[in-house]
C-alpha distance (Angstrom), angle and dihedral (degrees) to the residues before:
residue distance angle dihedral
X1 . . .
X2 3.81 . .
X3 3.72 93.6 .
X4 3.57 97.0 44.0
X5 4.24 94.5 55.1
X6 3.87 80.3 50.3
X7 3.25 94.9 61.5
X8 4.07 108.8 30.9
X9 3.65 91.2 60.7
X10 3.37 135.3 78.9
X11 4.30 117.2 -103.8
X12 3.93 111.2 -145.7
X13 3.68 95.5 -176.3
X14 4.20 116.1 -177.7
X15 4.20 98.6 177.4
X16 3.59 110.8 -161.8
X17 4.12 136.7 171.9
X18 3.49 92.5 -123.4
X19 3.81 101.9 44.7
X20 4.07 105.0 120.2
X21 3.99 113.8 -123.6
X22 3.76 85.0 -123.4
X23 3.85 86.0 57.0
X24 3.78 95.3 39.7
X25 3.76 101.5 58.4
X26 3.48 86.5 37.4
X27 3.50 103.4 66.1
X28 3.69 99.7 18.3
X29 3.85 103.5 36.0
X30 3.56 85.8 78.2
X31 3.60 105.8 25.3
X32 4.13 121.7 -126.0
X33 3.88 116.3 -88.9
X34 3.85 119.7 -120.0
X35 3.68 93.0 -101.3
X36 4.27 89.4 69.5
X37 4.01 111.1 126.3
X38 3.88 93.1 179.3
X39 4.06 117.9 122.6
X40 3.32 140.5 171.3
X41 3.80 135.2 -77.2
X42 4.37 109.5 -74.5
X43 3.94 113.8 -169.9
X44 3.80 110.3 -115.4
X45 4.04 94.4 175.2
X46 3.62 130.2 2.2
X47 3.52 140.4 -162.5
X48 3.74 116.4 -88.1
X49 4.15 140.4 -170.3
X50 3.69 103.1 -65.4
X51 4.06 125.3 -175.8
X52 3.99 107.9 -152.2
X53 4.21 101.7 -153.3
X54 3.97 100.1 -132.5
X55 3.29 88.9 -140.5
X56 3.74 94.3 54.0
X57 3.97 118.4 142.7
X58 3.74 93.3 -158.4
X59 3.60 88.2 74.9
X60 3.49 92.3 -161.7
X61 4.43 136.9 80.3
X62 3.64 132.0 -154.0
X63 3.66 126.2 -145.8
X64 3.89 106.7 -167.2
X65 3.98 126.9 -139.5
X66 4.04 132.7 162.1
X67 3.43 132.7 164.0
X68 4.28 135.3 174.6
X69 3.50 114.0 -146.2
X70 4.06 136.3 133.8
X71 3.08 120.1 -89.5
X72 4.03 88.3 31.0
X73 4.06 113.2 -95.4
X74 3.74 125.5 -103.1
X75 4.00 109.3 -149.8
X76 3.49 133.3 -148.6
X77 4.06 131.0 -165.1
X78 3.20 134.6 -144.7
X79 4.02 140.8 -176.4
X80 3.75 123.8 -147.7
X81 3.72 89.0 -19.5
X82 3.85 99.5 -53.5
X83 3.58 122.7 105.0
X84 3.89 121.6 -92.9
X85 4.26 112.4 -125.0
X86 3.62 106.1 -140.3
X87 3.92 88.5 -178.3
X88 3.72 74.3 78.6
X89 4.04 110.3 97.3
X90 3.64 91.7 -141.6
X91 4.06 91.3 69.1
X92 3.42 131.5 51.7
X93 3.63 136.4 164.1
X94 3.81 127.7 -130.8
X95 3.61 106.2 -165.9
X96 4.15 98.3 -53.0
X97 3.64 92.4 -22.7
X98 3.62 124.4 117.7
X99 3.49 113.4 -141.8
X100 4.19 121.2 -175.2
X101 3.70 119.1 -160.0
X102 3.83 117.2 -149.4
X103 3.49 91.2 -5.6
X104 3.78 114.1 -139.3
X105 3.92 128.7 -155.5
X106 3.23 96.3 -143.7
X107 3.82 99.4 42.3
X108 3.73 92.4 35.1
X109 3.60 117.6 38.1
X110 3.57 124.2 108.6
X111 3.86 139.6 44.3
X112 3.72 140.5 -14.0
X113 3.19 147.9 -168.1
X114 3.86 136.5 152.0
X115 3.60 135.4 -144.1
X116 3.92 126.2 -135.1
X117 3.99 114.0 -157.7
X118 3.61 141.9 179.4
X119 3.71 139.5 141.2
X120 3.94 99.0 -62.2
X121 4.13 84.8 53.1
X122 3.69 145.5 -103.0
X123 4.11 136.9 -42.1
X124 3.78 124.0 -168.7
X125 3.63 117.2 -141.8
X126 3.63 125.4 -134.3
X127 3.92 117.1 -70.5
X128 3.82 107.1 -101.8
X129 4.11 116.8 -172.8
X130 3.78 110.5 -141.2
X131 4.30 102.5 -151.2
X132 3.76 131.5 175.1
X133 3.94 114.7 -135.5
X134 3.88 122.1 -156.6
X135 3.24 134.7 169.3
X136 3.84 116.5 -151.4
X137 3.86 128.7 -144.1
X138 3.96 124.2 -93.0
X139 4.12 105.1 -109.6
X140 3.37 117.2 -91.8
X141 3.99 100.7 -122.9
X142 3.66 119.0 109.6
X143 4.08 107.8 -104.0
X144 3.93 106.7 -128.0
X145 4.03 117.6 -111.2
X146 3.78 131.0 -104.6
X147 3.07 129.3 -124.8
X148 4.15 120.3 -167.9
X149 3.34 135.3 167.1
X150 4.04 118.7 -119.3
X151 3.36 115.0 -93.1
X152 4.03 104.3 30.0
X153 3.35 131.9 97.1
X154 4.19 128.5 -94.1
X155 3.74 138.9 -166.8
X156 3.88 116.6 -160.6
X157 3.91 103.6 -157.4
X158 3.89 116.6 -137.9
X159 3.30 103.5 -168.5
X160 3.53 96.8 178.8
X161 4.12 125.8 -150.4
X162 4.03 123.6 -95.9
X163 3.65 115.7 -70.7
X164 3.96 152.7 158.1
X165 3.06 124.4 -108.9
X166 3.52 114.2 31.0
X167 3.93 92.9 -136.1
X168 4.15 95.2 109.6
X169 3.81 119.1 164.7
X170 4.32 112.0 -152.7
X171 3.72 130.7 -150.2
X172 3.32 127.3 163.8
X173 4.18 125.8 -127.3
X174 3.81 123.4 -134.1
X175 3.52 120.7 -154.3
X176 3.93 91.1 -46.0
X177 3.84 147.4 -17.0
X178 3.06 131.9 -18.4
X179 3.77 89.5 2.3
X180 3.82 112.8 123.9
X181 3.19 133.5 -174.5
X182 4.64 113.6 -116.6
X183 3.38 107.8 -137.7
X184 4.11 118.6 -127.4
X185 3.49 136.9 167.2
X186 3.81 90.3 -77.3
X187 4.29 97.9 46.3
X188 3.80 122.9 45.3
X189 3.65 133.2 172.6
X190 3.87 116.0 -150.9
X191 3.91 111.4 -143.2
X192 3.75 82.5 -164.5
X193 4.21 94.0 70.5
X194 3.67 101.0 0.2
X195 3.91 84.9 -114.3
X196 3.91 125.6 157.1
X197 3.73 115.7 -150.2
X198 3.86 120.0 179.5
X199 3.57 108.6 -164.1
X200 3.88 94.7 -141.3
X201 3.34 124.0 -1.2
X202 3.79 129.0 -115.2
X203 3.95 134.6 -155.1
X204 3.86 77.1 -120.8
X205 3.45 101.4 65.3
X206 3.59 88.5 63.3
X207 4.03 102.8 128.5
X208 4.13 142.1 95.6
X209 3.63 112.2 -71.3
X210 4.12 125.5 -155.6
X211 3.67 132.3 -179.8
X212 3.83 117.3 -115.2
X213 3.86 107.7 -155.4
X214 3.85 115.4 179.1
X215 3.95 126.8 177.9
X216 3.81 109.5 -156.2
X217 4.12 86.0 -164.8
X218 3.99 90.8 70.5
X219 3.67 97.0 16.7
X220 3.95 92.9 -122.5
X221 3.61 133.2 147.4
X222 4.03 127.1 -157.5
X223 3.83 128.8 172.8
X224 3.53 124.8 -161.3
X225 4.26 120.1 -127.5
X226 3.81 111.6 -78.4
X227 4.21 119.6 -83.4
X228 3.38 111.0 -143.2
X229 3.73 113.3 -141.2
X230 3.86 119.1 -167.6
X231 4.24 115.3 178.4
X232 3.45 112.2 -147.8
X233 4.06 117.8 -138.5
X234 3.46 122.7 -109.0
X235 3.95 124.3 -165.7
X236 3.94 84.0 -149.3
X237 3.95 128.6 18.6
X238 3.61 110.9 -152.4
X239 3.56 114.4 -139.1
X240 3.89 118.6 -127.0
X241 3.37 135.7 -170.2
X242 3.93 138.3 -96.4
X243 4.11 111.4 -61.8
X244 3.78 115.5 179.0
X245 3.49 107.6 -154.2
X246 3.79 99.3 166.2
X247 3.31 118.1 68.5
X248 3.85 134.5 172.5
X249 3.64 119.1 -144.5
X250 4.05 138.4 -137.1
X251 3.88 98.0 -60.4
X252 3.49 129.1 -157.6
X253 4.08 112.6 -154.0
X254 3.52 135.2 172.1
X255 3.39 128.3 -128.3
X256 3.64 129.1 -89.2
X257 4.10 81.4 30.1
X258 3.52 132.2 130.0
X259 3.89 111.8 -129.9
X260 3.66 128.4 -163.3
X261 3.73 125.4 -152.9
X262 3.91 126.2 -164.1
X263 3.54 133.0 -151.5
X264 3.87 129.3 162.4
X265 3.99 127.4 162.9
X266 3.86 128.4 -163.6
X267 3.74 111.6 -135.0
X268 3.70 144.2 139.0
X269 3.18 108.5 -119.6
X270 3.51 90.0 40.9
X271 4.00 107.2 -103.3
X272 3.78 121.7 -120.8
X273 3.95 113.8 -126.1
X274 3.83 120.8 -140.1
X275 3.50 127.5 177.0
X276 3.64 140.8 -157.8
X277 3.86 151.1 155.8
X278 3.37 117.8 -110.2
X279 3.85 121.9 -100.4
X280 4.06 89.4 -34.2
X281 3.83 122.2 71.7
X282 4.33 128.1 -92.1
X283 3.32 105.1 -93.6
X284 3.90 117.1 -110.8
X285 3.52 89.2 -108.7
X286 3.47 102.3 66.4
X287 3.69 130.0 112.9
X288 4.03 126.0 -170.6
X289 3.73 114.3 -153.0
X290 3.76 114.2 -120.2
X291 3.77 94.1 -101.7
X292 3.61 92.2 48.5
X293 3.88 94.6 -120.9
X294 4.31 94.2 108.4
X295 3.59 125.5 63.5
X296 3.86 104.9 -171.7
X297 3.84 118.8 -165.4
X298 3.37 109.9 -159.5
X299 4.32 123.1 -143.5
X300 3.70 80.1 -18.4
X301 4.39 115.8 -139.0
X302 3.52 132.7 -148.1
X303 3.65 90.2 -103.9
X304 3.74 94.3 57.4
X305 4.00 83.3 70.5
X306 4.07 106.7 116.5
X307 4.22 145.5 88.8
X308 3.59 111.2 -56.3
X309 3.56 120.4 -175.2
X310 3.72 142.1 -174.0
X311 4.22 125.2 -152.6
X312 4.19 118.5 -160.7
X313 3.56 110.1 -155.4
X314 4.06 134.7 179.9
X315 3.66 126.7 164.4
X316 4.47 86.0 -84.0
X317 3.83 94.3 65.9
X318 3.78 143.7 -66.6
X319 3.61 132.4 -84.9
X320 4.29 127.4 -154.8
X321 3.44 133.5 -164.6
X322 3.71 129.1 173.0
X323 3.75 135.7 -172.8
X324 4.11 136.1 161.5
X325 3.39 137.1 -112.8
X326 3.79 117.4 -146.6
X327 3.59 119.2 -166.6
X328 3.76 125.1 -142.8
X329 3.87 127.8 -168.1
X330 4.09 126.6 -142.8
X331 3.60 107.6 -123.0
X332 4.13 109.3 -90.1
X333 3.36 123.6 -173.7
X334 3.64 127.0 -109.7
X335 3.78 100.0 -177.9
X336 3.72 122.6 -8.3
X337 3.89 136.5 -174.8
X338 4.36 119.5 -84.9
X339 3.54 125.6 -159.3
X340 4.51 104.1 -75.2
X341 3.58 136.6 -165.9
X342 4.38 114.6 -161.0
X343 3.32 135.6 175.2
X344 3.08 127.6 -100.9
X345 3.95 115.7 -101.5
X346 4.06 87.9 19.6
X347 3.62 120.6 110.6
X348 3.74 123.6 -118.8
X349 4.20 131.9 -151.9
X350 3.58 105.0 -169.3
X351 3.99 104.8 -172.0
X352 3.77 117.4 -147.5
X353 3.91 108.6 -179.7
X354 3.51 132.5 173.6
X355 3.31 147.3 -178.1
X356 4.34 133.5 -143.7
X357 3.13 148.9 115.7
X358 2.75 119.1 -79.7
X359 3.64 89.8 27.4
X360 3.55 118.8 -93.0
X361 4.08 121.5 -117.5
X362 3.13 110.1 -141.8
X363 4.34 131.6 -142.5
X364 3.75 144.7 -179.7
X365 3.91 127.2 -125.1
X366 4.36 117.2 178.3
X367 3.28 112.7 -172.3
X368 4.12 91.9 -4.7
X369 3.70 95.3 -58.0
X370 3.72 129.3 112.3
X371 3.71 103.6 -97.5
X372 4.08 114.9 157.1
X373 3.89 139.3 -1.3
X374 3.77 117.8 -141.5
X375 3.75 134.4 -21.8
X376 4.06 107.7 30.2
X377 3.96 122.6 -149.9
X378 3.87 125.8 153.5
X379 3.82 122.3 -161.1
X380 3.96 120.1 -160.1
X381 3.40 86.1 11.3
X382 4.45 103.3 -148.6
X383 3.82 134.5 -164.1
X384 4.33 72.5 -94.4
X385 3.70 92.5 75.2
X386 3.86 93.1 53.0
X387 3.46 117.5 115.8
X388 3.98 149.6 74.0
X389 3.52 119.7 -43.5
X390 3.51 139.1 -153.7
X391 3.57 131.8 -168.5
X392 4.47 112.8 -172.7
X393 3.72 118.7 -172.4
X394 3.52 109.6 -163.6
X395 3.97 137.4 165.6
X396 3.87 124.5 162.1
X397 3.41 97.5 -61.3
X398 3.87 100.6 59.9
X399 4.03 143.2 -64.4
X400 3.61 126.5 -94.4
X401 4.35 119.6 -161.3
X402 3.51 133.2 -139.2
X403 3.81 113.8 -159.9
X404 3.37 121.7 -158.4
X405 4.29 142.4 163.4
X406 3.74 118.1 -132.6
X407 4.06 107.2 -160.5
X408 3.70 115.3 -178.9
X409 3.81 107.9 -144.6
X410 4.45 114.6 -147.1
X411 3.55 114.1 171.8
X412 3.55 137.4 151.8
X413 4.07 117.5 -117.5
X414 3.40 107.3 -80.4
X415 4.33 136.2 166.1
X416 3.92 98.2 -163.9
X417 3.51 95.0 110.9
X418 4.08 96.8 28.4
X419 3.64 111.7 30.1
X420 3.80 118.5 179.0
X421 3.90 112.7 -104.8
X422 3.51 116.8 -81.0
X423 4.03 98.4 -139.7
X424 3.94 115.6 23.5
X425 3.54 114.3 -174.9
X426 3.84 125.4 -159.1
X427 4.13 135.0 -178.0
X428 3.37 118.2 -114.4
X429 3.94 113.7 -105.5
X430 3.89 90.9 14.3
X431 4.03 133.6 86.5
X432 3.69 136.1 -98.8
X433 3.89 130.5 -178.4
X434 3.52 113.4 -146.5
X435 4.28 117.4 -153.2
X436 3.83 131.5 -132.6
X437 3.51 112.4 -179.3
X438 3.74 116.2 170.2
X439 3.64 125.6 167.3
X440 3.33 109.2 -113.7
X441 3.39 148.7 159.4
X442 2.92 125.0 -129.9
X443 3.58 100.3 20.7
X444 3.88 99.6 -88.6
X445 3.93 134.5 -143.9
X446 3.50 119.9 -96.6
X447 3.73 123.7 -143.4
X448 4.31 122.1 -178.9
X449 3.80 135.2 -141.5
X450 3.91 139.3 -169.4
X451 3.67 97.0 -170.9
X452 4.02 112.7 -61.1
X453 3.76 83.8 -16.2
X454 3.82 115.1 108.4
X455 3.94 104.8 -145.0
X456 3.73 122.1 -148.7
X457 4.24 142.2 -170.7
X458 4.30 99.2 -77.1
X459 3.58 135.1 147.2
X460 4.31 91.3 -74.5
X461 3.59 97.9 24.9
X462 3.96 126.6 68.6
X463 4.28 124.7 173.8
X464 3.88 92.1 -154.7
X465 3.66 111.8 -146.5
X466 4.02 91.6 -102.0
X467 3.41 99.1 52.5
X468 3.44 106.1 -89.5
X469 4.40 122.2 137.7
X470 3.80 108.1 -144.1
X471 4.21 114.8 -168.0
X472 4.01 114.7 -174.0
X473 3.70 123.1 -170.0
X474 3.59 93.5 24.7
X475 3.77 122.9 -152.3
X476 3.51 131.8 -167.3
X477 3.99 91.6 -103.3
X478 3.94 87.6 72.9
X479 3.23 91.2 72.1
X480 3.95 115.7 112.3
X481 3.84 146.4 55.2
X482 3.84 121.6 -18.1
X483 3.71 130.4 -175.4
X484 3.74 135.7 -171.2
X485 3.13 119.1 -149.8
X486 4.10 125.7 -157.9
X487 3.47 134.0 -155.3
X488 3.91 137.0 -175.8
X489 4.14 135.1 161.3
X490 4.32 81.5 -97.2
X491 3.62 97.6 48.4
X492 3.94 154.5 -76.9
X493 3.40 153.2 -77.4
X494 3.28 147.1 -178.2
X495 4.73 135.3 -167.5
X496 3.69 125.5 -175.2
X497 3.83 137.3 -142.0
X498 3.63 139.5 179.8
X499 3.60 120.9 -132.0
X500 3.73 118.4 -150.6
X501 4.01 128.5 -164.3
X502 3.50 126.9 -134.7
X503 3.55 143.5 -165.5
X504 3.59 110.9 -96.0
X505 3.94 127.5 -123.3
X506 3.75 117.9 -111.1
X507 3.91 129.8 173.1
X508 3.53 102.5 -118.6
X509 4.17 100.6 -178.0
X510 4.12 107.3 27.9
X511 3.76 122.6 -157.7
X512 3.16 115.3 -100.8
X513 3.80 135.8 -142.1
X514 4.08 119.2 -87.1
X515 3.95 141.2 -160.1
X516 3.62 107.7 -160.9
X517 4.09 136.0 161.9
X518 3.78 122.9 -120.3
X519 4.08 103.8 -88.0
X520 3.80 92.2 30.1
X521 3.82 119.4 113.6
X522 4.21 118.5 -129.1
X523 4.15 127.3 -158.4
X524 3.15 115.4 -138.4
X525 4.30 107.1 -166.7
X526 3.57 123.7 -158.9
X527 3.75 120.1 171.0
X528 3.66 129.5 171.7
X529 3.47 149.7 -165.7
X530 4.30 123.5 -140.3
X531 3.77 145.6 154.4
X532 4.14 108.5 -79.7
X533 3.19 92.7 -137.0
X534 3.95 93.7 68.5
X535 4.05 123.5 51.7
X536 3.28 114.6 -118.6
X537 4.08 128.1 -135.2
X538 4.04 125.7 -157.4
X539 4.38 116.0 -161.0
X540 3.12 124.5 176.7
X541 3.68 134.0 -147.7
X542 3.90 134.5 -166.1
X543 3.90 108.3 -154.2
X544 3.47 92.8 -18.8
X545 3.91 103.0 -52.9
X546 3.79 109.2 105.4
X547 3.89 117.7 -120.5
X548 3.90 122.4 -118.3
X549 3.78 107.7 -146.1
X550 3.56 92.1 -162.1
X551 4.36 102.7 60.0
X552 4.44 87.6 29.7
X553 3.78 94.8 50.8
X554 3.57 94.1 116.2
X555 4.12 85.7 60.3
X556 3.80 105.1 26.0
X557 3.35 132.7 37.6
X558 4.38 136.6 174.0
X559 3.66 125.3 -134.1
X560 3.62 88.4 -134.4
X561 4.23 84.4 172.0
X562 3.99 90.3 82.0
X563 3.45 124.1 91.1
X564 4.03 109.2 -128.7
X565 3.28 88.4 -13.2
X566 3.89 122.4 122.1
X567 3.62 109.8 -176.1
X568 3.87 120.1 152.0
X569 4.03 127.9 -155.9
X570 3.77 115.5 -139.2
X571 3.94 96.4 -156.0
X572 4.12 120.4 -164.4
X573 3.78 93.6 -2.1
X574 3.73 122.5 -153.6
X575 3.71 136.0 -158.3
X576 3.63 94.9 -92.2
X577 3.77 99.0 57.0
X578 3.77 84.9 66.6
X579 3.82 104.8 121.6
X580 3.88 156.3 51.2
X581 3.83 113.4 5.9
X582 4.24 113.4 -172.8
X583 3.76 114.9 177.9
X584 4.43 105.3 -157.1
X585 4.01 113.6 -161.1
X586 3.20 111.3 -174.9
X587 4.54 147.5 156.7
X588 3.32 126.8 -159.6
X589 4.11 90.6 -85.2
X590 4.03 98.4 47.3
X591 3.69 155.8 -14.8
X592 3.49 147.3 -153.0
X593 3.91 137.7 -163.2
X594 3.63 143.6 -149.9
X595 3.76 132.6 -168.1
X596 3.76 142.4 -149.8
X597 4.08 138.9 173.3
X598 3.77 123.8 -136.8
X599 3.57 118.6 -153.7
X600 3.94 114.6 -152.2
X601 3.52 113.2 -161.6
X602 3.88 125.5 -168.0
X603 3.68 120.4 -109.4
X604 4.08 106.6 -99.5
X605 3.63 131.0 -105.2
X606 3.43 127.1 -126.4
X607 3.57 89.4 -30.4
X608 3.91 96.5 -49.0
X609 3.32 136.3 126.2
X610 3.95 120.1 -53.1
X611 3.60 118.0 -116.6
X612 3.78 111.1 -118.3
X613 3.92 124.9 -154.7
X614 3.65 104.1 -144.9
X615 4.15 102.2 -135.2
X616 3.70 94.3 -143.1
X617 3.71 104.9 67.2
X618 3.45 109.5 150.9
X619 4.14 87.8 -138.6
X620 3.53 95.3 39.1
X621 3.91 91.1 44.7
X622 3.55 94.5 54.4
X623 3.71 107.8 50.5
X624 3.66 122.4 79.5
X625 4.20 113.5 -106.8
X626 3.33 120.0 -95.2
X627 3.73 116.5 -170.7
């Protein structure tokens, strides 16, 4: 009794490493019954890139994790690919969440990821780096003064202090707090060095400069000791031409992005920027700062990718630089793996394509371990391959997962859910197909009966490879009982139907063809023949669209007082009701047509010849009616 449970239900196995034995035999000593709704672990939140300020009051981090699954997950963390010990008082979990007490740098740095588990198997979240961002102090020595004569050019380094990230923002102090210096054409403040250049100096810039650094990542602001700046006269300034001094580089940006180019020239007079992309247009995106130092790309697209270059020019001379942009894509998938059930013994390709640039490679985790690289296929799939799945896609840019639940399905034959139909009926002299459709798996055998007679593959009988019985040419004789029998390696099954013979339908009184005059009605006559046990249905079509009675009745009309009789009145006729006429009866089993043209001829003039529509225009033919 044992054996047979075992095999008449359905086995939903989901093998993992860290399944207990208790848990094992449990579930899948027995199998799990049809009616199971559990399913694996699916990621609701994952851990991302978090920056920790090291001067953080909170004194505490949080690494976040949720998953739905049934039963509920249980989650496990771990840091650069060794397991987290929450015995430890400086972790603790709140529901998936990682949480890190007095997070250390050099205990806690580095990456994480947690792992959601129950009894269908494991999924690995995303990989989420856990950094600590500072920003360090300017030195405390006094920086030196400088001294320029009016006229030239200057650069005021920044250098700013040691710090994490390397997402600075730069303004420059006047004098004192919160006194900063407006950028123009002639000042500009690079927020790729924190540099100030002044394209020529004035007796008005005289003043004590500092460097304000500020890291939006910690919220922290520093500024660097004041640089005093003295101009020195000069009876004459000497004009000189166009020097670009800032220059942006080759740049690598992703997609979707917004990318920020610098360019700033010293130069008396000072020199007007322009900027442009070469040989191909600025894209539509772009933005140039008022001072004509920042070129903005906005949500930048692969087509954006080329040189771009920007020229300072005064009335001493011009000055180029060039540089290109290349643009990257974050992987995107193209086709990705779903939750699948297989059979067991069948083979499986499960594609997992995507798309990047550069292009994505592409690997396997089950159960959160490194399982395949590249194409996947399975062959004699086993209750071994069971399992969760993930497929990443990752290039230099990042990694994107697919998540996905392989069940392997073994069940013995069985027609609970899909039993064959009790009464099949069939028309004499035609052909009917006859369905068994266990579930099974694996896909079982099929065998036929007509009562004690075994039936077999012959020139009006056919055992179609999913079951099905086909019969052609039927006769009377194949009337009777008929049972499919399936078999598998877990067991077998077997359902019963009766299949009944019927008359068939046949026209009896065709419609035949007519000439007829616009106004002038036309009877169309359609009579058939069919088995009284069935009820029997006429439709008619004109050129292969079927007629509604109901929204044409002012044209057609049934004679719905004549028993088996279909014959249809075309009243006032017009020119475009010239055509095809095909009268369908038909039962439940079969159904038979008959066709007819109508000629509609135009009425004559002045005794000449009437204009005839011919009905077999190809246009006219092809278009629907419309009345």
């Amino acid at each position: 009794m044992k054996m047979w449970l075992l095999v008449s239900h359905l086995v939903i196995l989901s093998f993992t490493t860290c399944l207990s034995e208790f848990t094992w035999h449990r579930r899948y000593g027995h199998g799990v019954s049809e009616e199971d709704k559990g399913f694996g672990p699916i990621f609701e939140e994952q851990p991302i890139n978090t920056i920790y300020p090291e001067e953080s009051p909170e004194g505490k981090v949080s690494l976040n994790c949720r998953a739905r699954a049934s039963p509920f997950p249980v989650y496990k963390w771990r840091m650069n690919n060794g397991d987290i010990d929450l015995t430890n008082d400086r972790y603790s979990m709140v529901g998936g969440n990682l949480v890190i007490n007095n997070p250390d740098k050099q205990k806690d740095a580095g990456v994480y990821h947690c792992l959601a588990s129950n009894n269908y198997g494991i999924v690995k979240s995303t990989e989420a780096t856990l950094s600590f961002g500072y920003l360090d102090t300017f030195p405390p020595e006094e920086r030196p003064e400088v001294r320029v004569k009016e006229g030239k050019g200057i650069v005021l380094l920044c250098d700013p202090p040691y710090h994490f990230p390397d997402d600075l923002s730069y303004r420059w102090l006047l004098n004192e707090f919160p006194v900063f210096i407006t950028m123009d054409k002639r000042r500009f403040v690079s927020q790729t060095n924190g540099n100030l250049y002044i394209a020529n100096v004035e007796a008005s810039d005289k003043g004590n400069y500092s460097c304000f650094v500020s890291s939006p990542s910690i919220t922290k602001s520093v500024f660097s000791k004041f640089i005093p700046l003295i101009p020195l006269p000069e009876r004459t300034t000497k004009p000189y031409p166009a020097d670009i001094v800032v220059q942006f580089k080759d740049i690598y940006a992703l997609m979707g992005q917004n990318v920020t180019l610098e360019c700033f020239a010293l130069g008396n007079p000072v020199p007007d920027i322009r900027w442009r992309k070469v040989l191909e247009p600025m894209p539509s995106t772009a933005e140039i700062s008022t001072s004509g130092a920042v070129l903005k790309i906005f949500n930048i697209q692969l087509e954006d990718e080329g040189t771009y270059e920007c020229e300072a020019e005064n009335i001493k001379g011009k000055d180029r630089h060039q540089a290109r942009i290349y643009v990257q894509a974050f992987p995107e998938w193209v086709e990705h793996i779903n939750d699948t059930e297989v059979d067991i013994g069948s083979n499986l390709y499960w594609p997992c394509i995507a798309t990047g640039k550069p292009i994505p490679t592409i690997r396997w985790l089950k159960n959160g371990y490194g399982y395949h690289k590249g194409e996947l296929r399975l062959y004699d799939v086993s209750f071994d391959h069971a399992g969760m799945y993930q497929c990443i896609a990752e290039n230099t840019y990042g990694a994107i997962y697919a998540n996905a639940e392989l069940k392997i399905l073994a069940l013995a034959p069985t027609f609970e859910m899909n039993p064959m139909k009790k009464k099949i009926l069939a028309a004499k002299g035609g052909r009917v197909i006859i369905e068994c459709k266990p579930k099974a798996a694996p896909k079982p055998k099929f065998s036929w009966s007509k009562g004690t007679e075994w039936l077999v593959n012959g020139s009006r009988t056919l055992i179609w490879e999913d079951g099905s019985l086909e019969i052609n040419n039927i006769t009377r004789n194949d009337g009777g009982i008929y049972t499919c029998f399936a078999e598998n390696n877990r067991g077998k099954a077997n359902s019963t139907g009766t299949l009944v013979i019927t008359d068939p339908t046949r026209i009896i009184l065709s419609p035949t063809n007519a000439d007829i005059t616009v106004g002038e009605n036309a009877t169309m006559q359609c009579a058939a023949s069919f088995d009284p046990a069935l009820d029997l249905t006429f439709v008619w079509s004109f050129n292969g669209y079927v007629i509604d009675f109901n929204k044409e009745n002012i044209h057609y009309q049934r004679n719905y007082m004549l028993d088996n009789n279909g014959e249809m009145l075309i009243r006032n006729a017009q020119l475009k009701h010239a055509g095809r006429y095909t009268c369908t009866a038909q039962t439940i089993v079969d159904n038979t047509s008959a066709s007819a043209d109508l000629v509609v001829r135009g009425k004559s003039r002045k005794g000449g010849e009437k204009n005839m529509v011919d009905p077999f225009l190809p246009v006219c033919a092809s278009l629907p009616p419309t009345w």
